[in-house]
Legacy VTK file of the C-alpha trace (Angstrom):
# vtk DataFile Version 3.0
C-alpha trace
ASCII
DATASET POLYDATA
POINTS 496 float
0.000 0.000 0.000
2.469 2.486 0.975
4.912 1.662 -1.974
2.018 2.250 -4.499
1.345 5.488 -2.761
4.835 6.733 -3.191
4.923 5.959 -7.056
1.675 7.828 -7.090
2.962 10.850 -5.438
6.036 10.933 -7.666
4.076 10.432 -11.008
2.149 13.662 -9.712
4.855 15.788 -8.541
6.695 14.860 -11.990
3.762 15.701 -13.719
2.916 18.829 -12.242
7.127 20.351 -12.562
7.799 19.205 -16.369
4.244 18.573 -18.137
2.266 21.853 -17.050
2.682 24.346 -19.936
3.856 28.442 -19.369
1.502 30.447 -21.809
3.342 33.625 -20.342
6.262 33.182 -22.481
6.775 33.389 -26.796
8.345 30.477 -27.648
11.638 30.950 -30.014
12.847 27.886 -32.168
16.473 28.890 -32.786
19.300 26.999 -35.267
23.172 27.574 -34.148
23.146 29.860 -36.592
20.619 31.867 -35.573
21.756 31.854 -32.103
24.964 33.365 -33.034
23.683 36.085 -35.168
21.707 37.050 -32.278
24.813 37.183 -29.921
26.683 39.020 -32.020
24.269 41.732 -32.489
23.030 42.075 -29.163
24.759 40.468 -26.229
26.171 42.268 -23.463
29.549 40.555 -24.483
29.060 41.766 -27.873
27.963 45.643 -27.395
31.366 45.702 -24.754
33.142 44.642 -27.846
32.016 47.497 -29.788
32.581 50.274 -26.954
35.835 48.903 -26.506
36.554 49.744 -30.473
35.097 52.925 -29.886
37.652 53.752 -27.489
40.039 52.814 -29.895
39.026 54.515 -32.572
39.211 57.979 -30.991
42.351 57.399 -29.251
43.478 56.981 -33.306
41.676 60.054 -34.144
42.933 61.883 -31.418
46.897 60.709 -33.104
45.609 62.087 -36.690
44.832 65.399 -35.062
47.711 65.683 -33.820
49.374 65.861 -37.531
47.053 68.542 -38.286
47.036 72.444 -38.079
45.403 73.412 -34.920
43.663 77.303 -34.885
42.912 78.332 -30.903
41.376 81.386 -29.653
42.556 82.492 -26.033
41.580 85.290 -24.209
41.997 87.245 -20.706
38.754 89.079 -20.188
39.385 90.914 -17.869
42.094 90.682 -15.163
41.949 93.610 -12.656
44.126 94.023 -9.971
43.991 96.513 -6.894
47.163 96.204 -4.970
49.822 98.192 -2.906
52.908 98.226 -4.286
56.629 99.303 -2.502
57.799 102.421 -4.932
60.966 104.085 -4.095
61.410 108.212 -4.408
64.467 109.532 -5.975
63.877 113.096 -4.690
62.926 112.048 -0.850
65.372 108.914 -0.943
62.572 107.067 0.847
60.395 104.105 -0.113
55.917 104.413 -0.108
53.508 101.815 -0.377
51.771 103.039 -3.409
47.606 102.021 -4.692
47.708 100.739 -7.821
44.394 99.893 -9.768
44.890 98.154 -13.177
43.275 95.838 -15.568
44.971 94.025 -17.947
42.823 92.160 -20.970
43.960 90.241 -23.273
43.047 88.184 -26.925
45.595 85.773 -28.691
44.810 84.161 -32.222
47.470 81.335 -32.941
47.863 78.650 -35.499
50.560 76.025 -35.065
51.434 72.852 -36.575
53.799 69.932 -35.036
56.370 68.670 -37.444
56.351 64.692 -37.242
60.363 64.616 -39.036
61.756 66.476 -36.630
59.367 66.758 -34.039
59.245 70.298 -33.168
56.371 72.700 -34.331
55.943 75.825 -35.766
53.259 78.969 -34.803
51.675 82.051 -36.215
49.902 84.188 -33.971
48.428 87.519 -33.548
47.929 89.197 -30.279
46.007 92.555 -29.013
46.408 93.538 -25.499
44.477 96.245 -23.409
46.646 98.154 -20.314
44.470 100.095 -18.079
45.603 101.682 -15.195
42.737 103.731 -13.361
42.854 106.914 -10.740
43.941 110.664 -10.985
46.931 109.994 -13.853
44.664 106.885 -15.429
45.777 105.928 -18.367
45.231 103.417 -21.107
47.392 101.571 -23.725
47.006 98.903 -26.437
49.965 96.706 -27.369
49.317 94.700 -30.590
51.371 91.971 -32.376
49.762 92.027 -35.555
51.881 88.797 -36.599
54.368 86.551 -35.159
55.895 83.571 -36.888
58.284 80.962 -34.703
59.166 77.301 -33.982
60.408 75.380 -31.196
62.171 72.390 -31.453
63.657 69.620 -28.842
67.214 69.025 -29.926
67.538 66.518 -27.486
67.461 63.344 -30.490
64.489 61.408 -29.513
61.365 62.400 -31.478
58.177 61.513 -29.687
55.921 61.981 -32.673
58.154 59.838 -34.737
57.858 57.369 -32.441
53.700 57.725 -32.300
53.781 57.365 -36.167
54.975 54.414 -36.321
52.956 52.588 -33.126
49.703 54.176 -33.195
48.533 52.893 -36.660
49.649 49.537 -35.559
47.658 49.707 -32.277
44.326 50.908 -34.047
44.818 48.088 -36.545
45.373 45.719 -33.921
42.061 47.305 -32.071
39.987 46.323 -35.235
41.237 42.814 -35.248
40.610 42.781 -31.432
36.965 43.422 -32.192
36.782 41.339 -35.024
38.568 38.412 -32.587
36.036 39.672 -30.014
33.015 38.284 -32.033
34.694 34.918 -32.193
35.004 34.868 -28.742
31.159 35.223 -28.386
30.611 32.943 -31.103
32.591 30.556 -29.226
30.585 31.243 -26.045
27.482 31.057 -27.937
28.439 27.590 -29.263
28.593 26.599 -25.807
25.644 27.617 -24.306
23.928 26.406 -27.702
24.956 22.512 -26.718
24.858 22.853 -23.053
20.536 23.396 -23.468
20.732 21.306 -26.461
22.053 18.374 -24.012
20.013 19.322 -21.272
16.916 18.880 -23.671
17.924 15.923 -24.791
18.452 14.701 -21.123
14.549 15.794 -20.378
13.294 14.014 -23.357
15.791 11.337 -22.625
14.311 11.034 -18.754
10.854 11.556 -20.105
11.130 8.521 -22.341
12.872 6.150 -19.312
10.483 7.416 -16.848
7.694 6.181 -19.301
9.451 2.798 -20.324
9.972 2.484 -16.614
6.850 2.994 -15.438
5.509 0.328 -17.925
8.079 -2.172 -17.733
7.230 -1.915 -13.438
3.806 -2.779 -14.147
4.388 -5.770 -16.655
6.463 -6.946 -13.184
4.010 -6.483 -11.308
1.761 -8.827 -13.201
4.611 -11.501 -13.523
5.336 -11.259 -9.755
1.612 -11.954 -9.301
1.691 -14.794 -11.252
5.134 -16.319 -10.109
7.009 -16.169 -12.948
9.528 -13.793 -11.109
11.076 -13.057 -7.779
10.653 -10.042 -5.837
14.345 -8.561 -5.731
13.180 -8.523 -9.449
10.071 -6.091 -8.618
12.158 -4.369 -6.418
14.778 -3.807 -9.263
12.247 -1.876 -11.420
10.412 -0.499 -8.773
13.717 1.320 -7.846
14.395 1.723 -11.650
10.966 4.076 -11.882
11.560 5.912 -8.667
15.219 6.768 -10.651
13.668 7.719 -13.169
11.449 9.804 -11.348
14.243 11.599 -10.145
16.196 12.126 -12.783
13.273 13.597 -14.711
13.158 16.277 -11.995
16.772 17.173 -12.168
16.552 17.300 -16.156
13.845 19.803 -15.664
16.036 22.167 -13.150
18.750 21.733 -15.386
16.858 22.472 -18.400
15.389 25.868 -16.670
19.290 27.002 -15.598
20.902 26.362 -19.127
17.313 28.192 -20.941
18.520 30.648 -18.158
21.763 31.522 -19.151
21.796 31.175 -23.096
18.319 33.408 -22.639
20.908 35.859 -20.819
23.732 35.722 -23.305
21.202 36.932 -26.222
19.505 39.082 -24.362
15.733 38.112 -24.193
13.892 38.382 -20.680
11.980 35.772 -18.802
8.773 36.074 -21.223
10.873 34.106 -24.083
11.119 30.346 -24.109
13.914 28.595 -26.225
13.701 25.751 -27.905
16.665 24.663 -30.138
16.880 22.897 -33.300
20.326 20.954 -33.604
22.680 21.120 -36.749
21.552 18.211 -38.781
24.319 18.284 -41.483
27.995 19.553 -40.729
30.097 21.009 -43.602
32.502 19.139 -45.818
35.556 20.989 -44.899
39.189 20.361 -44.106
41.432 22.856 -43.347
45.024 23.280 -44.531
47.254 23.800 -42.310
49.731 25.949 -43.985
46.502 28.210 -45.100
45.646 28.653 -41.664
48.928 29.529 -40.898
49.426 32.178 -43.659
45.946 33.475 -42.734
46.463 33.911 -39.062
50.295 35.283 -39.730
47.662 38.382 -41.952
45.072 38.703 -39.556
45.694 37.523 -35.858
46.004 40.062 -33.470
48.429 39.075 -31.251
50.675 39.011 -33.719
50.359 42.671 -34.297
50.295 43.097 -30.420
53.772 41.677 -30.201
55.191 43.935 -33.224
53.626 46.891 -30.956
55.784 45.674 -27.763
58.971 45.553 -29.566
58.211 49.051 -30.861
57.341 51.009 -27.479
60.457 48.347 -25.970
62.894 50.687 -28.461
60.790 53.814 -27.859
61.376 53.717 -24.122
65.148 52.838 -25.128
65.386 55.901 -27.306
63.701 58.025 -24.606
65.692 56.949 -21.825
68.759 57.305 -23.841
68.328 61.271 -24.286
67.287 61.469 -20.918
70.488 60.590 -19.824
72.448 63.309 -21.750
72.278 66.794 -22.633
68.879 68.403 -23.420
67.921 71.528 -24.933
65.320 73.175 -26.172
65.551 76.113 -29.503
62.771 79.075 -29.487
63.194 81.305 -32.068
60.753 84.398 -33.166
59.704 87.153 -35.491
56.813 89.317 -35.839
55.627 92.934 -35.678
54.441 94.745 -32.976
53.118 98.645 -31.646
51.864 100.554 -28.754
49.550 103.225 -28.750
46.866 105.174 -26.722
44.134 103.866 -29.008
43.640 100.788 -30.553
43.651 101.784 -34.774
47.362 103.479 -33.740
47.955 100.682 -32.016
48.102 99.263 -35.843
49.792 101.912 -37.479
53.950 101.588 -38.255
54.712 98.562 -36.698
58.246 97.537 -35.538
60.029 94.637 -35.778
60.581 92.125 -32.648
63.089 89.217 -32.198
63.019 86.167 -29.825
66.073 83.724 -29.730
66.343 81.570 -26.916
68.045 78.214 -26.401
67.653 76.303 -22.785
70.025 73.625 -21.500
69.244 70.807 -18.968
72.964 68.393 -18.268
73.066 66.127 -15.179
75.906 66.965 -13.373
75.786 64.597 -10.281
72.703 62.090 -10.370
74.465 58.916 -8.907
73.973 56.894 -11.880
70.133 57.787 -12.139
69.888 58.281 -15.840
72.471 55.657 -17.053
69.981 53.182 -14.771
67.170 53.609 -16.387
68.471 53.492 -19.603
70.221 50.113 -18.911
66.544 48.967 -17.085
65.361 50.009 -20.642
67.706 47.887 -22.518
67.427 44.814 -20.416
63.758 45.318 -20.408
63.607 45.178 -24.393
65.722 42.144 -24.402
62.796 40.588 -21.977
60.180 41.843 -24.236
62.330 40.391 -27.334
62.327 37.133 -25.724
59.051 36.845 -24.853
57.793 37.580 -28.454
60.436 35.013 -29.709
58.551 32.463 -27.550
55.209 33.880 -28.273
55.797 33.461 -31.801
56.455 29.671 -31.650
53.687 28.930 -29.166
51.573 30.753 -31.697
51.998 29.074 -35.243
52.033 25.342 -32.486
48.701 26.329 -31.074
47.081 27.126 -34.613
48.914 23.182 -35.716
46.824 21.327 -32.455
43.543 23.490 -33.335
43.754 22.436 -36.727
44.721 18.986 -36.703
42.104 18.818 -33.786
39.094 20.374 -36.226
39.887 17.912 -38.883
39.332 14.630 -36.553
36.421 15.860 -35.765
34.125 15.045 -38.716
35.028 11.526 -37.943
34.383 11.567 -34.062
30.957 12.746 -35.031
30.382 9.943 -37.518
31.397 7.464 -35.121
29.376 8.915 -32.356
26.299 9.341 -35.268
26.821 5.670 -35.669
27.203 4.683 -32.206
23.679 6.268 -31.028
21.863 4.305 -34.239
23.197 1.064 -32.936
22.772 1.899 -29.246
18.931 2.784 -29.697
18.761 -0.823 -32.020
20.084 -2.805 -29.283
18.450 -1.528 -26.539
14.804 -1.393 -28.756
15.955 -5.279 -29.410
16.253 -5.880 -25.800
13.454 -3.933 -24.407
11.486 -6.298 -26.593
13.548 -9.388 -25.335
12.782 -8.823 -21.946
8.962 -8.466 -22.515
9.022 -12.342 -24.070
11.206 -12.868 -20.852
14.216 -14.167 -22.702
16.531 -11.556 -20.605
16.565 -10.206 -17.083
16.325 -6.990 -16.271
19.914 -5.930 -15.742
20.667 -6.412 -19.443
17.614 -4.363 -20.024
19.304 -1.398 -17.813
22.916 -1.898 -19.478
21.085 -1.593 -23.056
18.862 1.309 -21.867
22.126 3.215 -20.548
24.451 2.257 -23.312
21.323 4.629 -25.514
21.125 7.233 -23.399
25.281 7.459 -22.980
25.244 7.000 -27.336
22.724 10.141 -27.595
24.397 12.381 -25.281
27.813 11.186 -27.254
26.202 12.269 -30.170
26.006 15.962 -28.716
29.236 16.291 -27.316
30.751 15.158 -30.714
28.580 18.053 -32.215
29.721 20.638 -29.438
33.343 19.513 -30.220
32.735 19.845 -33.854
31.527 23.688 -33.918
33.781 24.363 -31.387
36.975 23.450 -32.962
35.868 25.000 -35.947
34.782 28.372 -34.132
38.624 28.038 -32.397
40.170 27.455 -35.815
37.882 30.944 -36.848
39.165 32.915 -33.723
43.159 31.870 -34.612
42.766 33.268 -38.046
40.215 35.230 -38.303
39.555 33.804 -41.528
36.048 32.061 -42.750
36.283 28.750 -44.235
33.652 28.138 -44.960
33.289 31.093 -47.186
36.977 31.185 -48.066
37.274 34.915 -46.582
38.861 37.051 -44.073
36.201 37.986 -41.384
35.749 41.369 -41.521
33.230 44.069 -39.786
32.020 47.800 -41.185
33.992 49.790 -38.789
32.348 52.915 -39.726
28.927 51.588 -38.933
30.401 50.746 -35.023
31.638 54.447 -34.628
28.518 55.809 -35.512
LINES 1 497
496 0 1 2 3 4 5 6 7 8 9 10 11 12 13 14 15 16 17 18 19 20 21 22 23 24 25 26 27 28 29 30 31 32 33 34 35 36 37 38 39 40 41 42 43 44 45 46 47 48 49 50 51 52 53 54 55 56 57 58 59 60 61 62 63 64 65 66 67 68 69 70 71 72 73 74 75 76 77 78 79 80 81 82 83 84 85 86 87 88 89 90 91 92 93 94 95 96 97 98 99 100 101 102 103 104 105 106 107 108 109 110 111 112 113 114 115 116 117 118 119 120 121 122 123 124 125 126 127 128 129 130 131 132 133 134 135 136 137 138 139 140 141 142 143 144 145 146 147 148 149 150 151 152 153 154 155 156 157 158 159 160 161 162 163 164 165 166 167 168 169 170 171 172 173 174 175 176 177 178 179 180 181 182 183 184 185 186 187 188 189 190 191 192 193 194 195 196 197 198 199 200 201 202 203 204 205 206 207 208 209 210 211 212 213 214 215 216 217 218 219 220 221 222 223 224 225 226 227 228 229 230 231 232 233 234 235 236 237 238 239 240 241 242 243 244 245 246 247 248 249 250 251 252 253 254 255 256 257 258 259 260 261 262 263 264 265 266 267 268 269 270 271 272 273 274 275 276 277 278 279 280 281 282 283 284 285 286 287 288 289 290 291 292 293 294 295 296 297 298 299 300 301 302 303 304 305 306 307 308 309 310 311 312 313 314 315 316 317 318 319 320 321 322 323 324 325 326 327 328 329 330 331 332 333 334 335 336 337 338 339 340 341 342 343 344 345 346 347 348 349 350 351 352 353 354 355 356 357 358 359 360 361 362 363 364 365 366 367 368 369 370 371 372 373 374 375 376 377 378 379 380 381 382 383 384 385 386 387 388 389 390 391 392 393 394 395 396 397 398 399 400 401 402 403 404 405 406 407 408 409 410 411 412 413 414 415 416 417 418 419 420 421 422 423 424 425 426 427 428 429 430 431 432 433 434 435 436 437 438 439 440 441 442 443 444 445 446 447 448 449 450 451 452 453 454 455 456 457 458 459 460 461 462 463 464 465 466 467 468 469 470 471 472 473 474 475 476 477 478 479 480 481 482 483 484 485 486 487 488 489 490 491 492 493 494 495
């Protein structure tokens, strides 16, 4: 009595977690494919990706402008002063705190340009200044430069801008591969989260189907224990075989609702969407070459560009720390036109001519070493760096060899598992049907019906290992295929 109310109670509590229907939610049938368009236009990994590029992008657009003429407007409107100032008389020999009350304005025009082979830069300008100087003898003068031209330039050897020319259009290349690598990565994710629901579907329809077969194949017991034509450890052996089942139908359905969960997550959708997935039924003929992928990944891979971009800033900091270590000066040189007068068209009228020469020195005279220390830190700092992309560069073209040897077993793994599943579900129909005729026990009956559900879930993983491996191969080279073509992205269309 109580046993038979216990298998009641678990065929309602199954019934009422996995068969009860949400009409809340839309459902969505997705393909991989589908999936993975959807992540890559809008999952949170995927929209990071794109702000990240951003970034990049202006940080390269902020280097352009540097190459550019830049006009600026400045402007000191107004700047008054009331102060005493210490004034010494000639006539009384003594010194008096004197009130002075001025306001000095002033508006500067300039255009200047920085000169990337040498890496000085050179100005125009134009200034207009106002004097005022208020109380009994008030007066007021304007001071105009109605041009200047100059330059200034470091004479110290190292060249900052030369140094940005050559890294900066490496780094925003390197930033659009990122991205472009970026999208692998969520493709790869995607992948993931595609066969972890896929298997955890197949696992509820899998327990759904042994719960059933259990549940019958308990009751054909029970009618050959009531007739004697089996012994009760073998009732007990199916009775515990359904209340197994029982449970593993409930942890398929938990499982199912967490993986749902997180793919939901990844592409975005809220609570009110139900997936349900429809697995690749045909894989494509491909086999990748592995010099191709090599040559491909050598053109587009990032890293590759990332370590070219460490060796340069290794031999910019060497260059920098070099000069550093030495003299440095600095040359200013000026000429322009300039006039004074009590009102501002004389101000204009006649100008005169006005020179500006100046060179400043900086040498170490005693600094213990200081300078020579960093620039040997420098040195044996590049040497690390040079090292490291030596090593970097072998580990590189040896990982793209395992991922592609990897991707090419693959269609075979999945034509074994495809193979193994048919036979698994052919046995264990054959023995299902064996043990109703009683010809076999019932432990045969649970290898066979284990052996099926190991073959099926076999036949997942072998997908999931498939796509993956092909998705890695994807990421290394950044190269389609499929397709036979460079992945690629309209960059203009992210910055907009």
């Amino acid at each position: 009595m109580n046993k038979g109310i216990l298998i009641i109670f678990t065929t309602c509590l199954i019934f009422s977690i996995h068969i009860r229907p949400d009409f809340s939610q839309t459902l969505k049938k997705l393909t991989l494919q589908e999936v993975l368009e959807l992540a890559q236009d809008q999952s949170p990994d995927a929209i990071l990706a794109k702000h990240r590029f951003r970034g990049n992008y202006w940080q390269y657009r902020t280097y352009k402008a540097k190459y550019r003429p830049s006009l600026n407007l400045s402007a000191t409107l107004p700047e008054y002063n009331r102060v005493f100032e210490k004034e010494f008389d000639f006539e009384t020999q003594q010194e008096y705190y004197v009130e002075k009350n001025t306001n000095n304005s002033q508006l500067q025009l300039s255009l200047s340009q920085n000169i990337g082979l040498t890496g000085g830069r050179i100005f125009m300008r134009s200034d207009l200044r106002r004097f005022d100087i208020f109380g009994g003898d008030g007066s007021t003068q304007y001071i105009t430069t109605p041009v200047s031209i100059g330059f200034s330039q470091p004479i110290n050897g190292y060249n900052s801008l030369r140094w940005e020319k050559e890294i900066e259009p490496i780094r925003y290349e390197e930033a659009k591969k990122n991205y472009i690598d970026a999208v692998e990565v969520v493709n790869i994710k995607g992948v993931g989260l595609f066969f972890d629901l896929a298997l955890d579907q197949l696992n509820k329809e899998i327990s759904g189907i042994n719960y059933s077969n259990a549940d019958t194949l308990f009751l054909i017991a029970q009618g050959r224990y009531n007739i004697g034509t089996i012994a009760e450890d073998a009732l007990l052996q199916m009775e515990l075989a359904l209340l197994n089942a029982g449970t593993a139908l409930n942890q398929a359905g938990i499982n199912l609702q967490a993986s749902e969960f997180r793919l939901r997550s990844f592409l975005g959708f809220n609570e009110n969407v139900k997936l349900e997935l429809i697995i690749p039924a045909q894989i494509p003929e491909l086999e990748i070459e592995l010099n191709k992928a090599i040559e491909q990944a050598r053109e587009n891979n990032p890293e590759l560009l990332n370590l070219e971009r460490q060796l340069l800033q290794a031999a910019q900091n060497v260059a920098e720390t070099r000069s550093q270590k030495g003299l440095n000066a600095n040359l200013f040189a000026s000429y322009g036109l300039t006039q004074r007068a009590e009102d501002i068209s004389g101000a204009y009228k006649d100008p005169l001519s006005q020179q500006r020469v100046s060179v400043g020195i900086e040498l170490p005279i005693v600094e213990w070493g200081l300078g020579k220390g960093r620039y040997k830190m420098a040195q044996s700092q590049e040497e690390v760096i040079r090292t490291q992309v030596r090593q970097a560069q072998i580990d590189f073209k040896q990982n793209i060899f395992i991922n592609v040897n990897q991707f090419n077993l693959q269609d075979d793994q999945l034509l074994i598992a495809a193979k193994a599943d048919t036979i698994a579900q052919k046995r264990y129909d054959v023995t299902k049907q064996r043990f109703l005729i009683g010809k076999i026990d019932v432990l045969d009956l649970n290898i066979a019906d284990s052996e099926k559900d190991v073959a099926k879930r076999g036949y997942i993983a072998a997908l999931r290992n498939y796509w993956t491996a092909y998705y890695n191969v994807r990421r290394l080279t950044l190269f389609d295929f499929e397709r036979n073509q460079s992945l690629e992205a309209d960059f203009e269309k992210l910055v907009e």
